[in-house]
N, C-alpha and C positions, 0 to 999 in steps of 0.2 A: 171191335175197335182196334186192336193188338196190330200193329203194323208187322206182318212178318218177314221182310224186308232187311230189317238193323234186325231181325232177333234172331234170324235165324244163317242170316250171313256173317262171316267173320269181322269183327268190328277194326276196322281200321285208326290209322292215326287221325284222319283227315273227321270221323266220326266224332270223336272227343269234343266235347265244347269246354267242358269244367273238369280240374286235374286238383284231387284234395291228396297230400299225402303228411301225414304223421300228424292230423291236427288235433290239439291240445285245446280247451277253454277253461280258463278259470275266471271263475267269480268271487274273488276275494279268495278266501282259501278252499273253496269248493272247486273240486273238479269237475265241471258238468260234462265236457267230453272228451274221449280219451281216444289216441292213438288212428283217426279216420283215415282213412283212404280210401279212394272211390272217385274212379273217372262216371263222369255225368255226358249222356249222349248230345247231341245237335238233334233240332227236329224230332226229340223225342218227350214222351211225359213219364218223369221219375219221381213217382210215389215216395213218401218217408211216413213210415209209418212205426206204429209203438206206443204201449203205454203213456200218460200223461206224465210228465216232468223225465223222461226219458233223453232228451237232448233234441229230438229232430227239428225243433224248432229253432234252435239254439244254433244248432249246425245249419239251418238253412240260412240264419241270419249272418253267419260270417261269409256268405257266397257274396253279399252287396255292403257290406263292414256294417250294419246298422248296430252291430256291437260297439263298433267306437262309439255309441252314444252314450256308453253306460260307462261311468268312469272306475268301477271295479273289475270291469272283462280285463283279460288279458289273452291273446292268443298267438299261438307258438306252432309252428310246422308250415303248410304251405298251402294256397288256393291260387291255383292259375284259371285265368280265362285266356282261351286261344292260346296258350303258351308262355302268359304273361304275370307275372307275380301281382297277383292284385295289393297284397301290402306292401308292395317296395315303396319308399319314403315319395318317389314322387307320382305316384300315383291320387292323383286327385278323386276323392269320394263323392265328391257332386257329380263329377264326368260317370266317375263308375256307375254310380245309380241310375243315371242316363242308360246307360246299358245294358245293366243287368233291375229290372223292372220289379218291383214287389205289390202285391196285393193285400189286402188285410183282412184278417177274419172279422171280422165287422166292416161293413159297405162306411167308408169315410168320406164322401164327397166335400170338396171346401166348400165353404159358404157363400159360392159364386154360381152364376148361371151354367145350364147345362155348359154351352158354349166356353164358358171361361174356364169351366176344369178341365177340360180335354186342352182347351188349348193353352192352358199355364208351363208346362213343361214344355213344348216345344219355344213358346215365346223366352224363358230364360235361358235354355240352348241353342237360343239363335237359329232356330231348324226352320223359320219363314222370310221370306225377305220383303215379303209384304202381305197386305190381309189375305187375296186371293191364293195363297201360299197356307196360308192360317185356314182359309175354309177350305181347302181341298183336307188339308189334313184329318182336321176336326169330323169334317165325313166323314173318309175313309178309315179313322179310329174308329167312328159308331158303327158303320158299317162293317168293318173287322168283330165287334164287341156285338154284332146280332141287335142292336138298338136302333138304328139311326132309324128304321119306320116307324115306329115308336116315337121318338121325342123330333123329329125334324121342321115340324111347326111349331114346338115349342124352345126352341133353342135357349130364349134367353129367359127363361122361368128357371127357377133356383133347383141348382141338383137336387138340394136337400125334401124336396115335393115328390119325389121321384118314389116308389113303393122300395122295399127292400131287395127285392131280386134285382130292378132297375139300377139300383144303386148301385149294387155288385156291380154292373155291368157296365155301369158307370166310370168307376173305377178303375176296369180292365180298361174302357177305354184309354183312360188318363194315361194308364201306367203305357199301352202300347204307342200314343201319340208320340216320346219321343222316339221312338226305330229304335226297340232295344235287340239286346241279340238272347236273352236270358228274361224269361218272366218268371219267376217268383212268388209261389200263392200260397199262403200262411193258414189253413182251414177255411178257406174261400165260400164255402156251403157251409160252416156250424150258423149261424143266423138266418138260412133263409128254410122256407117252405119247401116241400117237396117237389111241386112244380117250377117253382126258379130254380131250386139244384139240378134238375133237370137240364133246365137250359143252359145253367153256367156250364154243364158238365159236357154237352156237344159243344161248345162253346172252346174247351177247353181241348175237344178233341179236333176243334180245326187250328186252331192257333198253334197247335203242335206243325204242322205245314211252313212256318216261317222262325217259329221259336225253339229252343229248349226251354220243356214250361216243368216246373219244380214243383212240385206238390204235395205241403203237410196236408195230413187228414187222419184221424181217427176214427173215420168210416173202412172196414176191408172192403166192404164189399164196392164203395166209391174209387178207391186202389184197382181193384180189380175189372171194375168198368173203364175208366179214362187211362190206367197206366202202362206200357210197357216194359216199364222198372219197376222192382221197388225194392226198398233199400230199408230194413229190420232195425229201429234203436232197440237198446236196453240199457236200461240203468248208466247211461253216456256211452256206449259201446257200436259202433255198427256193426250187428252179428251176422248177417246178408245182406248180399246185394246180388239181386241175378235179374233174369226176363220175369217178370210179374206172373207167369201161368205156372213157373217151375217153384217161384215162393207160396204159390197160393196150394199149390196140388203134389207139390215136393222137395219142401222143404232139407235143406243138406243137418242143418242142425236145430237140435230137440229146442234148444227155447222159439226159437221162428215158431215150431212147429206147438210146441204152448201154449205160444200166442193166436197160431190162428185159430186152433179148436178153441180158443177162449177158456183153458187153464189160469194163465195170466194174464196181467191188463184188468 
């Protein structure tokens, strides 16, 4: 799956989708991340992986602010998307979430029909201008998300009926309906069976084709399948970051290298 293409070419400016430099998170007086840096590619899937309470999750959640929602975060240094300070004061976080798209480790569909979660996000971004605008969408989201022959005569029966991997997939739909430029997937496979990981996980290696797709996981060896990157927490720290073959088979430094023989973790 490894595109060697971005890994093994020099990576350009024009490559760059996400620019993290110097970032800080505190949680009331807990420092959960220190000092990040790390450009995230376009069209690529960048792994974060590490021990549990390590930060990768923490740090994926300041790429879309879903830390604003917690009123003890605090965060200090920078995140650009496309070159763009995503905390400057007038950057709107409804807009940004539009953009940059998040997935959840539990399949979440609203309590609406297939139909209605796919198309919520577009309908309050104004992304249709009429229904046949709304159903072209709402397709081509299930059809992007490997569902639509699956649920296409069931459109308006409740997501929530849907099996677990479904749900997942569900989900991605949601999240891809509005045209982001950045997906966002938070252990996206800890709930499901080995067969829908499966699937989410080709799933996950075509979406790379139009996305930068971000990906927690605590599986290496799910890292190692769908990622080009991967990017090493510890203990709040990102201790690597390189091409996913070079952290897996040659690691630069002893805790990476720790962690993969399963020392630590």
């Amino acid at each position: 799956m490894n595109d060697m293409s971005l890994v093994e070419r020099e990576v350009t400016q024009d490559d760059i989708k996400i620019t993290a430099r110097d970032v800080q998170v505190y949680y009331g007086d807990k420092h959960a991340i220190k000092d990040v840096n790390v450009d995230i590619l376009d069209k690529t899937v960048t792994a974060f992986i590490g021990p549990s309470g390590c930060g990768k999750s923490t740090f994926l959640r300041c790429i879309n602010r879903m830390n604003d929602t917690i009123d003890i975060a605090r965060i200090e240094g920078k995140i650009a998307l496309d070159g763009e300070d995503i905390y400057d004061k007038r950057v709107d976080p409804v807009q940004l979430r539009a953009k940059v798209g998040m997935v959840f480790q539990k399949p979440n569909p609203f309590p609406k029909s297939i139909y209605d979660n796919v198309a919520y996000g577009p309908r309050i971004h104004g992304l249709a201008r009429n229904r046949a605008d709304l159903d072209e969408i709402v397709e081509k989201s299930l059809r992007g998300s490997a569902l639509w022959n699956e649920v296409k005569d069931r459109l308006h029966e409740p997501g929530t009926g849907l099996s677990g991997g479904q749900q997942q997939r569900l989900c991605i739909a949601r999240a891809v309906a509005t045209a982001p430029e950045v997906l966002l997937m938070d252990e996206p496979c800890s709930a499901l069976d080995p067969i829908a990981t499966s699937q989410v996980e080709e799933l996950i290696d075509q979406l790379r084709e139009d996305f930068s797709v971000v990906i927690v996981t605590h599986s290496m060896q799910q890292a190692a399948r769908v990622s080009q990157k991967t990017a090493f927490f510890h203990l709040g720290n990102l201790v690597e970051y390189g091409d996913t073959d070079d952290i897996f088979t040659r690691p630069q430094d002893p805790r990476t290298e720790s962690y993969i023989s399963g020392r630590i973790g």
